[in-house]
Backbone as JSON Lines, residues from 0, in Angstrom:
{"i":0,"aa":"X","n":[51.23,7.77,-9.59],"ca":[50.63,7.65,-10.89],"c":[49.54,6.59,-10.88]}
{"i":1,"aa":"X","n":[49.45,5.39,-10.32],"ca":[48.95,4.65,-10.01],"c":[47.29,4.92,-9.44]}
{"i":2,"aa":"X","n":[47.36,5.88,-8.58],"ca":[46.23,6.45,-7.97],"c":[45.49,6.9,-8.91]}
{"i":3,"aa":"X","n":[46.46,8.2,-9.81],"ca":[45.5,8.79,-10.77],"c":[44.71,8.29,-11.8]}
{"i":4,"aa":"X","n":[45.41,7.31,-12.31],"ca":[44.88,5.85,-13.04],"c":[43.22,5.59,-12.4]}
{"i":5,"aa":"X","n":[43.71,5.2,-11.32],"ca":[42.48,4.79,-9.99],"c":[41.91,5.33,-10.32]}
{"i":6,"aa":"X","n":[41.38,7.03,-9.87],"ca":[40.64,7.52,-9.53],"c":[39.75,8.18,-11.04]}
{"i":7,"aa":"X","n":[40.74,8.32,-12.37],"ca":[40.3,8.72,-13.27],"c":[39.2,7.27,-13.92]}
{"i":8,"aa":"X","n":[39.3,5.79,-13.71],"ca":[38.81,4.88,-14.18],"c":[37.59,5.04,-13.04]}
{"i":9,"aa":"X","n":[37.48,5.02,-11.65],"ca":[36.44,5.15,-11.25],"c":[35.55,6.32,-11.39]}
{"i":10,"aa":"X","n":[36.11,7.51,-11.86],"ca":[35.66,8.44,-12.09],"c":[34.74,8.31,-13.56]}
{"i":11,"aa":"X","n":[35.14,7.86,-14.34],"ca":[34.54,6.88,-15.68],"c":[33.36,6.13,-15.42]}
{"i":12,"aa":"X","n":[33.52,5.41,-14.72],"ca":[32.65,4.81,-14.38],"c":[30.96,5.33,-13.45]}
{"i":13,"aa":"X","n":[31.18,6.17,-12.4],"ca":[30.47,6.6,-11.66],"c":[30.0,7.64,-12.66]}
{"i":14,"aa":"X","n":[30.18,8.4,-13.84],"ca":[29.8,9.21,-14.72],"c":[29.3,8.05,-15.56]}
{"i":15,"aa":"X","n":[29.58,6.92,-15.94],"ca":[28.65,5.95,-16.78],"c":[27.31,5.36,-16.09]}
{"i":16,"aa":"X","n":[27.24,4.92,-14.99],"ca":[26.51,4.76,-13.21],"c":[25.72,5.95,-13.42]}
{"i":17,"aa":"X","n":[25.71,7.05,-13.57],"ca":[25.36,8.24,-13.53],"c":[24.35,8.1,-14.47]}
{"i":18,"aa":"X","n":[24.85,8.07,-15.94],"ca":[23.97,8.3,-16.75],"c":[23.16,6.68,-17.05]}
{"i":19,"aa":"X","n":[23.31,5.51,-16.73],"ca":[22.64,4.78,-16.92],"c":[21.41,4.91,-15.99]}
{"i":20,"aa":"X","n":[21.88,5.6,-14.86],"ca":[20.48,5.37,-14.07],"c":[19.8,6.48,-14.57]}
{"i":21,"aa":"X","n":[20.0,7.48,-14.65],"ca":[19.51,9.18,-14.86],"c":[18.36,8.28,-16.43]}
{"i":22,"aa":"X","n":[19.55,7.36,-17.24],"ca":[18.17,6.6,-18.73],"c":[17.0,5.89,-18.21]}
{"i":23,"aa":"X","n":[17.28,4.93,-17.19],"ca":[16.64,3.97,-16.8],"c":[15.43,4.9,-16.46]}
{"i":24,"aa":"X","n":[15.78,5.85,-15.53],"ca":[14.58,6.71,-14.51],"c":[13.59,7.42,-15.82]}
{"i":25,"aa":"X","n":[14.27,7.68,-16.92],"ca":[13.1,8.28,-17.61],"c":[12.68,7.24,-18.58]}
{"i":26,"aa":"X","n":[13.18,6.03,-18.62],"ca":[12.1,5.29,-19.66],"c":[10.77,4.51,-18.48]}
{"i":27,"aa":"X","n":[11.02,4.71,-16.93],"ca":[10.21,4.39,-16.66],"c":[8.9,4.72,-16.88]}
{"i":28,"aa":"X","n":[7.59,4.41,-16.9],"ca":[6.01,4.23,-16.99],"c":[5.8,4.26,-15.96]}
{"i":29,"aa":"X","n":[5.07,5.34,-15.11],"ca":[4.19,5.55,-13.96],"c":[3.01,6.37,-14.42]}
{"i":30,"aa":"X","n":[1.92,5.33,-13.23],"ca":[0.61,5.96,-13.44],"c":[0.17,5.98,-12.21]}
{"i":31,"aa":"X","n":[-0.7,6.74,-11.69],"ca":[-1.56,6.41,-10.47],"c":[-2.85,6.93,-10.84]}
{"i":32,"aa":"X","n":[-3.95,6.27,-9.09],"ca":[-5.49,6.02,-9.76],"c":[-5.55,6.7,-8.07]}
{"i":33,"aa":"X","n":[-6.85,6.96,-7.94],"ca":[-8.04,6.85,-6.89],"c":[-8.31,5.71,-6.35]}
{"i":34,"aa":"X","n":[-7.41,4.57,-5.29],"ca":[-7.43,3.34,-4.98],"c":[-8.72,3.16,-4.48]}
{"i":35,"aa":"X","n":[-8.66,4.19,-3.5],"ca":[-10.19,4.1,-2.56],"c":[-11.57,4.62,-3.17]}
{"i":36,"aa":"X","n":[-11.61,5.38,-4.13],"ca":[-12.67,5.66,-4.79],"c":[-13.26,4.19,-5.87]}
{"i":37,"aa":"X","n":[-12.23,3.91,-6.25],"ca":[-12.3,2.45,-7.43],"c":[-13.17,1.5,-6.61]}
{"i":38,"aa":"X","n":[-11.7,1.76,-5.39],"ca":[-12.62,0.16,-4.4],"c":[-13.62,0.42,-3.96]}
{"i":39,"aa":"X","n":[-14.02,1.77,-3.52],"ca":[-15.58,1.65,-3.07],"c":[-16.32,1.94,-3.89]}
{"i":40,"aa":"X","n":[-16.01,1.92,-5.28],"ca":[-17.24,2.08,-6.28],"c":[-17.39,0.63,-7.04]}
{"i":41,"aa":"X","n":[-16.48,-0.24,-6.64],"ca":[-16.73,-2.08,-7.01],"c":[-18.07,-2.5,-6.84]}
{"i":42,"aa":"X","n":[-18.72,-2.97,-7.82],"ca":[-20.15,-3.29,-7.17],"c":[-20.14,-4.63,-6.33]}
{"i":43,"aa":"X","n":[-18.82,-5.23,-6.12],"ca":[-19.0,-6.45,-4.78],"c":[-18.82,-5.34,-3.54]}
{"i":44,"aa":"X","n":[-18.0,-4.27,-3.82],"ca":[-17.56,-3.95,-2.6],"c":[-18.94,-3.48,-1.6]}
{"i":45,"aa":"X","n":[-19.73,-2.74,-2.37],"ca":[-20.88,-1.99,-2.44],"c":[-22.0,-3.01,-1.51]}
{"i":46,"aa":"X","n":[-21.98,-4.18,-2.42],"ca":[-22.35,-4.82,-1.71],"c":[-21.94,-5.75,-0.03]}
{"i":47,"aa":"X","n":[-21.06,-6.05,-0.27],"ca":[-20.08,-6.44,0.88],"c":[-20.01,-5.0,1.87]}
{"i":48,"aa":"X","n":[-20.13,-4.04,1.82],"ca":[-20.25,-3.03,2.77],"c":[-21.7,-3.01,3.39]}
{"i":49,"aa":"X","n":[-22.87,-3.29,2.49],"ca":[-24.62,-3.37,2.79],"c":[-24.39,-4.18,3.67]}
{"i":50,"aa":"X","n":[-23.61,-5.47,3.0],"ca":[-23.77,-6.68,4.3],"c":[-23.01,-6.52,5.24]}
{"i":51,"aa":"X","n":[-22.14,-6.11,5.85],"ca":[-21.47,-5.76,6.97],"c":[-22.5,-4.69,7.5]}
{"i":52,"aa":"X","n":[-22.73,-3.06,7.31],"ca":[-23.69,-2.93,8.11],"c":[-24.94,-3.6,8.96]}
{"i":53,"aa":"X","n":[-25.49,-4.48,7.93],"ca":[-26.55,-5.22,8.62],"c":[-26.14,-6.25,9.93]}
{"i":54,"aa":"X","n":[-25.17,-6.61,9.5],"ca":[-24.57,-7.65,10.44],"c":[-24.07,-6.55,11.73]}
{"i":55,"aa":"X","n":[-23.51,-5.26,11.41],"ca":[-23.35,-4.69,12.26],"c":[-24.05,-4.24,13.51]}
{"i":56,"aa":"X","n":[-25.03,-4.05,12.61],"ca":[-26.48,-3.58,13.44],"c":[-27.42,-4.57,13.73]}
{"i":57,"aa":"X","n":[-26.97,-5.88,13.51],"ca":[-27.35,-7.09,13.97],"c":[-26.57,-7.01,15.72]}
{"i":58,"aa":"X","n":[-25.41,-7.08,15.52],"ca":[-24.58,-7.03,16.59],"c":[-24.82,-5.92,17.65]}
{"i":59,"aa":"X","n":[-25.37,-4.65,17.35],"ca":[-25.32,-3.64,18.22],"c":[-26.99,-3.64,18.8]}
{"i":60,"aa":"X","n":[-28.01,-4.67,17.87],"ca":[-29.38,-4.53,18.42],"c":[-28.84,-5.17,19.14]}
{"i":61,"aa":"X","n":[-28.38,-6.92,19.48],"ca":[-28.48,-7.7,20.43],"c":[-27.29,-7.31,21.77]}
{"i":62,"aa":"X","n":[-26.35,-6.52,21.31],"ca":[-25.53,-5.68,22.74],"c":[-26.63,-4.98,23.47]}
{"i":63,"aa":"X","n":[-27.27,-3.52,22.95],"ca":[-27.73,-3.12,23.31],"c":[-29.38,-3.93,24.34]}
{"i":64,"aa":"X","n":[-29.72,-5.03,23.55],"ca":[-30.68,-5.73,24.68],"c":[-30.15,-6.46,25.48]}
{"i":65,"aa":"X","n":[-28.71,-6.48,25.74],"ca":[-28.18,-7.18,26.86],"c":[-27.98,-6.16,27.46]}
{"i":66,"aa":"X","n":[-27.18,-4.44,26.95],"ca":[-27.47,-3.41,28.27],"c":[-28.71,-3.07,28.76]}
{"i":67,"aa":"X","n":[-29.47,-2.94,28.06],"ca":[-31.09,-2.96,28.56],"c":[-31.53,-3.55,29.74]}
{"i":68,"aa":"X","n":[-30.75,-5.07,29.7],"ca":[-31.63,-5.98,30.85],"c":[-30.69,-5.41,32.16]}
{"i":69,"aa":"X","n":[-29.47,-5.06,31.89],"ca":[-28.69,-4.94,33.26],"c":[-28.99,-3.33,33.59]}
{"i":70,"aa":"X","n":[-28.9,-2.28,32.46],"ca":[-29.9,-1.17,33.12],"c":[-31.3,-1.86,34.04]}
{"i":71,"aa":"X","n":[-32.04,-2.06,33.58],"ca":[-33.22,-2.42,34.25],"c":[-32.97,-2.7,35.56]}
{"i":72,"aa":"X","n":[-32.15,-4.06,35.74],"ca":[-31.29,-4.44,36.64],"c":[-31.22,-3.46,37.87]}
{"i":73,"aa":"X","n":[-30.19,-2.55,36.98],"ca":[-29.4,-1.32,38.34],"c":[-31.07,-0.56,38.41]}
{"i":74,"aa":"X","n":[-31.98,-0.41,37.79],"ca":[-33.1,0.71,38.54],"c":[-33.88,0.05,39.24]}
{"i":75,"aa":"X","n":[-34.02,-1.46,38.94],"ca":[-34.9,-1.98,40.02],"c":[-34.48,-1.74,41.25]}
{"i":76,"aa":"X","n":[-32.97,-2.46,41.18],"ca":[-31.88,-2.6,42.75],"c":[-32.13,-0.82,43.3]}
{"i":77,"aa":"X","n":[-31.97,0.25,42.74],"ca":[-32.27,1.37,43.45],"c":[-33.1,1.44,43.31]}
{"i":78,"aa":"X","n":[-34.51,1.2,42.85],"ca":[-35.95,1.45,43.62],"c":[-35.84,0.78,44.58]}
{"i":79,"aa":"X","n":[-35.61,-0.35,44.68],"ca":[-36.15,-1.46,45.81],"c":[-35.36,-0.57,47.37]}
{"i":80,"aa":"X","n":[-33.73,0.01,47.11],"ca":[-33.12,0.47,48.03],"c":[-33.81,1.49,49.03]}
{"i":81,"aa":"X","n":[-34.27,2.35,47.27],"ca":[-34.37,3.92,48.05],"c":[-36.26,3.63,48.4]}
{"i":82,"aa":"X","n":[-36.67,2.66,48.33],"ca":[-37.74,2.5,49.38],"c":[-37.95,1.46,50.64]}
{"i":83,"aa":"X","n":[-36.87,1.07,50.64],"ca":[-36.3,0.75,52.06],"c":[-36.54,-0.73,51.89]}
{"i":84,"aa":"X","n":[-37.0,-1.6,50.84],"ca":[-37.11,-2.61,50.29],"c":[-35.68,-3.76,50.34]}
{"i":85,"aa":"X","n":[-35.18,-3.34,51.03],"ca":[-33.11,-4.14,50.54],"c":[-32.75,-4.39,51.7]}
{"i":86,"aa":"X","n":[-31.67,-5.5,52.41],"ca":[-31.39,-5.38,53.29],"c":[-29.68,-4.72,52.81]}
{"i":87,"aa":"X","n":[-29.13,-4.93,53.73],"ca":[-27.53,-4.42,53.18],"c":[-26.64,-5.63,52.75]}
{"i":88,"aa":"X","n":[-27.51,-6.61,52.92],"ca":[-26.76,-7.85,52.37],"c":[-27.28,-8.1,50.92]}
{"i":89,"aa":"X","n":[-28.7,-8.28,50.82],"ca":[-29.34,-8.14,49.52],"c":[-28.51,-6.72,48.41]}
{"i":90,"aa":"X","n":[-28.13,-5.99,49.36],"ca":[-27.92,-4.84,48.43],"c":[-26.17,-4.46,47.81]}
{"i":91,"aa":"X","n":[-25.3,-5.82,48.72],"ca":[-24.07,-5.97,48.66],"c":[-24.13,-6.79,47.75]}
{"i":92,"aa":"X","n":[-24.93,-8.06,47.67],"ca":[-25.46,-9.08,46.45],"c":[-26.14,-8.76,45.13]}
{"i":93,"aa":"X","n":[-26.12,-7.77,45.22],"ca":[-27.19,-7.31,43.83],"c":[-25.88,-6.21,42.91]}
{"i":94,"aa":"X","n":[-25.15,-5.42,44.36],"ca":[-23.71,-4.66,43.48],"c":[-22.86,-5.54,43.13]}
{"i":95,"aa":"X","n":[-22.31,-6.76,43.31],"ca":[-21.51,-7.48,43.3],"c":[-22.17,-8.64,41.82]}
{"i":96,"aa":"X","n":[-23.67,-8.7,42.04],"ca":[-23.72,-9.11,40.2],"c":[-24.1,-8.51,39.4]}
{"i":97,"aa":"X","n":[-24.02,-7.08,39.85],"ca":[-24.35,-6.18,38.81],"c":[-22.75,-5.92,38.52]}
{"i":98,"aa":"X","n":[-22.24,-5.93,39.16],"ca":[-20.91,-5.58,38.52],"c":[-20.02,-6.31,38.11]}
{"i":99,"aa":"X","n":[-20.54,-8.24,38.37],"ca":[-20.17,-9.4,37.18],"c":[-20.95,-9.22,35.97]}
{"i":100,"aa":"X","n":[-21.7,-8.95,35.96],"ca":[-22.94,-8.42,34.19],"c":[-21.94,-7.32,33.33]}
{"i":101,"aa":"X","n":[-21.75,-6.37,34.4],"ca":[-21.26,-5.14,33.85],"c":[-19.9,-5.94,33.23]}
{"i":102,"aa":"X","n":[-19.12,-6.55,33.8],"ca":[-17.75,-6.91,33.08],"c":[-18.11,-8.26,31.88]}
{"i":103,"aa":"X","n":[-19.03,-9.04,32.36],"ca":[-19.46,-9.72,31.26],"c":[-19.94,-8.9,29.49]}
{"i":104,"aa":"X","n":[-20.63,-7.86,30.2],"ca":[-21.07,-7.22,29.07],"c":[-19.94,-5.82,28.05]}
{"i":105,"aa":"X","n":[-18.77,-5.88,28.68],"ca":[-17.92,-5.39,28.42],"c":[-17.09,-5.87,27.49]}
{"i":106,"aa":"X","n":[-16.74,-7.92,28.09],"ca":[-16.09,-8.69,27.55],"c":[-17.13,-9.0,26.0]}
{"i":107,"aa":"X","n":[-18.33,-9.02,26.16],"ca":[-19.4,-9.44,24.83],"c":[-19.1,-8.0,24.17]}
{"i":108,"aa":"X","n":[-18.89,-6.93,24.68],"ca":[-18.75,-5.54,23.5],"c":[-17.44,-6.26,22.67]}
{"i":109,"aa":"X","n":[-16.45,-6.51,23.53],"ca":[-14.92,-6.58,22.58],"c":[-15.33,-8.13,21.71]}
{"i":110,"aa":"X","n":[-15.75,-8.94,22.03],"ca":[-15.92,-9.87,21.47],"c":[-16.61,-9.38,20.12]}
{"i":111,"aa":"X","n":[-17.69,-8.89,20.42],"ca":[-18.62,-8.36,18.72],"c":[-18.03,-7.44,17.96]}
{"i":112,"aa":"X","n":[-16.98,-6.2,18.65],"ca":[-15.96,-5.63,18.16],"c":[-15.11,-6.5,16.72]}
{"i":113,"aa":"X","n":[-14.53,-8.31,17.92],"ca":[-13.85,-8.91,17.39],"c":[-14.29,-9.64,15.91]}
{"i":114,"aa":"X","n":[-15.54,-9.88,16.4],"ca":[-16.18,-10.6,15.39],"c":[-16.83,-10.07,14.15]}
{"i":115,"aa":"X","n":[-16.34,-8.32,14.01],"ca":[-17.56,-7.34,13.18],"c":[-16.24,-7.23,12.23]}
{"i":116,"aa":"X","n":[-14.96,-7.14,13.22],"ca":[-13.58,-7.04,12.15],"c":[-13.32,-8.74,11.29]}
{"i":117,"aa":"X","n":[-13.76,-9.47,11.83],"ca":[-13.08,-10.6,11.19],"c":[-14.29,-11.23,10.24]}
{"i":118,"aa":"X","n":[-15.56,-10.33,10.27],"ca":[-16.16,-10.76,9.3],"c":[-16.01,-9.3,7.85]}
{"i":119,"aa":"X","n":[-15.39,-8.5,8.25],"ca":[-15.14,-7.92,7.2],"c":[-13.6,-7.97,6.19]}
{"i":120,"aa":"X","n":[-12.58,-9.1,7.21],"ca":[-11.83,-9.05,6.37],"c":[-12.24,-10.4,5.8]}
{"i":121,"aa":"X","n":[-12.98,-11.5,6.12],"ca":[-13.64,-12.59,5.18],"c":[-14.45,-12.02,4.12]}
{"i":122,"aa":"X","n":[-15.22,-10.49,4.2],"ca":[-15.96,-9.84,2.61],"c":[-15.02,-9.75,1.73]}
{"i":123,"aa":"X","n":[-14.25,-8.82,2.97],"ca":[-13.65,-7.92,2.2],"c":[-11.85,-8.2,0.98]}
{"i":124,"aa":"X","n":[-11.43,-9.37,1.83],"ca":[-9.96,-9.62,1.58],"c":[-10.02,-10.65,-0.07]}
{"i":125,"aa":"X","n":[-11.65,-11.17,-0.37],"ca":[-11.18,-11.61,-1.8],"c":[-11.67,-10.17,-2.91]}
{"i":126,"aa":"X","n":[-12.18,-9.29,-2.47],"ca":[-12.05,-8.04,-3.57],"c":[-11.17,-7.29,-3.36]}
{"i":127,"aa":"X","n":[-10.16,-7.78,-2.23],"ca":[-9.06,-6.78,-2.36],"c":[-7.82,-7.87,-3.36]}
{"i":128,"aa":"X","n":[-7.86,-8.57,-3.47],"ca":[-7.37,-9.22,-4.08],"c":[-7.69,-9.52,-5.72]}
{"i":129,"aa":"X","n":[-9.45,-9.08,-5.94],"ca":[-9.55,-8.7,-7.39],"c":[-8.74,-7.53,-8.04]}
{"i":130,"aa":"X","n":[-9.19,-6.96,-6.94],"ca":[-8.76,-4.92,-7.25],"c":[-7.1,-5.28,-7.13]}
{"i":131,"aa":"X","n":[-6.18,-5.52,-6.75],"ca":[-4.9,-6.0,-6.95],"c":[-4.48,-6.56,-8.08]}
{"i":132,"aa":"X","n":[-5.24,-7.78,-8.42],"ca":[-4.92,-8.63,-9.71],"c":[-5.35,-7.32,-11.07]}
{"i":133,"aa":"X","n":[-6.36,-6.57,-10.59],"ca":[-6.84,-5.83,-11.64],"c":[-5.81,-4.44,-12.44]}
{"i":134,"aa":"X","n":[-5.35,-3.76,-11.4],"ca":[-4.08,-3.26,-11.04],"c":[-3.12,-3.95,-11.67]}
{"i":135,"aa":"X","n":[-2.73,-4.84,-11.42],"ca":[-1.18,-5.5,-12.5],"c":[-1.47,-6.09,-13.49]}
{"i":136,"aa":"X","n":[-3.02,-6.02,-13.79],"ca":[-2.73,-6.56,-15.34],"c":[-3.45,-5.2,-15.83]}
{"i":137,"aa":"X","n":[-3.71,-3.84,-15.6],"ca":[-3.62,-3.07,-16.35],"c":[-2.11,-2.27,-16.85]}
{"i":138,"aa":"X","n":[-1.03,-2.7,-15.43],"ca":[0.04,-2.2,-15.47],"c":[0.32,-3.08,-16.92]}
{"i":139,"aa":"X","n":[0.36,-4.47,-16.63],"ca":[1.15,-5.34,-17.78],"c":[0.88,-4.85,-18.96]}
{"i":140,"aa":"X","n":[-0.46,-4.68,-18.99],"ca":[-1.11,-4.22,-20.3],"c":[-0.97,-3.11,-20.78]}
{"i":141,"aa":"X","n":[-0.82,-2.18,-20.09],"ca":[0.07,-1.11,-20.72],"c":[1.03,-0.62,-20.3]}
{"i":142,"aa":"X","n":[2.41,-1.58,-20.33],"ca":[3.29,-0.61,-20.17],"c":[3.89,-0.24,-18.61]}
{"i":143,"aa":"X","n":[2.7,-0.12,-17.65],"ca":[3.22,0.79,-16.48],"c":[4.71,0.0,-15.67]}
{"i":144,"aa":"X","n":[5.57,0.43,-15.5],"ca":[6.54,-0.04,-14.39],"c":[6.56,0.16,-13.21]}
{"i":145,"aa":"X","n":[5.26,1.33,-12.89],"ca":[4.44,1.98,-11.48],"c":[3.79,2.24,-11.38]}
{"i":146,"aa":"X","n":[2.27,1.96,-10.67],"ca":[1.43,2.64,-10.5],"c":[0.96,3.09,-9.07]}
{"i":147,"aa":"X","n":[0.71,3.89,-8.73],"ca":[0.57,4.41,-7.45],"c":[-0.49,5.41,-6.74]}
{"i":148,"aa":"X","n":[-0.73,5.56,-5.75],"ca":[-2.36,5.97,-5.58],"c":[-2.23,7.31,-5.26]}
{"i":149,"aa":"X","n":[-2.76,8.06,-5.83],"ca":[-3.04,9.45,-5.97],"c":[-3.34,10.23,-4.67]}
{"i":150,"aa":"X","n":[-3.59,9.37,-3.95],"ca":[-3.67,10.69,-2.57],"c":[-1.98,9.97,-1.69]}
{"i":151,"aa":"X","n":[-0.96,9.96,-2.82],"ca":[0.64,9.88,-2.01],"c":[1.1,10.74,-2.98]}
{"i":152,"aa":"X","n":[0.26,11.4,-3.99],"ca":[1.12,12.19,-4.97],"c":[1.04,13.32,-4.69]}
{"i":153,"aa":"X","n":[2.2,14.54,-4.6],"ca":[2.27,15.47,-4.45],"c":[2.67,16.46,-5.73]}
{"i":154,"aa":"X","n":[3.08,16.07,-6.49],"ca":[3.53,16.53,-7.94],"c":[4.13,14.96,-8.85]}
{"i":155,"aa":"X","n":[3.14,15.44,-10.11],"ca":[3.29,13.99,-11.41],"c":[3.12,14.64,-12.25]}
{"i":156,"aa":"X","n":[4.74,15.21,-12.96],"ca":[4.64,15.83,-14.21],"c":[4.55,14.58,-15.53]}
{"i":157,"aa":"X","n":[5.27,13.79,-15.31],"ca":[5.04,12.45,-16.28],"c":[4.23,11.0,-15.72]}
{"i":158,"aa":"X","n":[3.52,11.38,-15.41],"ca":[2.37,10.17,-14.7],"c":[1.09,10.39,-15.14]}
{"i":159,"aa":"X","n":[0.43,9.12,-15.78],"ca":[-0.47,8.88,-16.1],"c":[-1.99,8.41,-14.9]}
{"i":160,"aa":"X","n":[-2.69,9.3,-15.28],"ca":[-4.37,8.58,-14.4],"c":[-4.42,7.39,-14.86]}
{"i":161,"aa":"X","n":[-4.57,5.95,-14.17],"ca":[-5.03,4.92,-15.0],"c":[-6.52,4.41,-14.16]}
{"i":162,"aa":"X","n":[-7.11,5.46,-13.44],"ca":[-8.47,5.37,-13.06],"c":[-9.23,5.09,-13.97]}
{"i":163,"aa":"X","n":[-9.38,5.45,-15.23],"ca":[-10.29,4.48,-15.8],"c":[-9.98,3.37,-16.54]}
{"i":164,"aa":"X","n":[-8.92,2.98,-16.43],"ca":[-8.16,1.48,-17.06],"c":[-8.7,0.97,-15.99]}
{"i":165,"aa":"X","n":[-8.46,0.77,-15.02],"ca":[-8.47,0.08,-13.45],"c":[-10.61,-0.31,-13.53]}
{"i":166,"aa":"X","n":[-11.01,0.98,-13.73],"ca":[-12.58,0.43,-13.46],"c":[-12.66,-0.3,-14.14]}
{"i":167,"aa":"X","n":[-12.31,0.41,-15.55],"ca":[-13.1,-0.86,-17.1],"c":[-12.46,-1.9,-16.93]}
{"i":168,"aa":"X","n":[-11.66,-2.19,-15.95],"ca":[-11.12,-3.99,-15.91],"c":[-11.79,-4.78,-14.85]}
{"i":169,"aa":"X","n":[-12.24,-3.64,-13.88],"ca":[-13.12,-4.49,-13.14],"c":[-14.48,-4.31,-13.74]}
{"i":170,"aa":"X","n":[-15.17,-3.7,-14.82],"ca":[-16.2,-3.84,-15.15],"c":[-17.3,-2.95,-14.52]}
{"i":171,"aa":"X","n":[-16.07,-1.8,-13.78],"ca":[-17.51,-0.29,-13.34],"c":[-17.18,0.57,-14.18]}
């Protein structure tokens, strides 16, 4: 008798468990936006992207005139060869720093690699941090208990767009 007691009080319960969560789930507020459309229509972002290209192509003129000089390099060393201009020592000395250049200029690619990423998360990481702050105080402001980005949604029968709450708070 004891058991049935048991099992009928937990049974009470997990049917109360039941329906408190089944309330909770529908008074929630969810909305989602276009994260990546917002952020790249920010007019810092807009800008902060202009300036990273330039800097980019700052970085890839001055790579590219460092491959330039070591091309040059390798066609002189085979003209000079293939007209009999070289000895085989000159020509063991010229592969051997052409192929310290070549790894130097390998190590300067990853380096500008390094340096093209860490100047875009210095643009980029205080407007991701507007666009965040902007986001929870449209949630606060109305209501939302979720908002979430629209290219993870697969079906939102009760979810709100708050794409244009989100711009008009950042002011696009």
């Amino acid at each position: 008798m004891n058991y049935k007691s048991l099992i009928g009080k937990w049974g009470v319960l997990m049917f109360a468990l039941i329906c408190f969560a089944a309330g909770n789930v529908n008074a929630q507020k969810i909305g989602h936006m276009n994260s990546q459309f917002v952020f790249s229509e920010m007019p810092k972002t807009k800008a902060a992207q202009s300036n990273l290209e330039g800097y980019s192509k700052q970085l890839e003129s001055d790579f590219k005139a460092k491959e330039e000089v070591l091309g040059k390099k390798i066609q002189d060393g085979e003209t000079r060869y293939a007209a009999g201009n070289m000895t085989q020592n000159e020509l063991q000395s010229l592969q051997a720093e052409i192929q310290k250049q070549g790894a130097e200029l390998e190590k300067t690619r990853q380096k500008l690699g390094q340096q093209l990423m860490e100047k875009e998360a210095k643009l980029l990481e205080p407007l991701r941090s507007e666009f965040v702050a902007a986001i929870e105080a449209v949630a606060k402001e109305n209501g939302y208990n979720l908002i979430i980005d629209s290219a993870a949604i697969l079906y939102a029968e009760d979810a709100d767009d708050v794409t244009a709450l989100v711009k008009a708070k950042l002011g696009i």
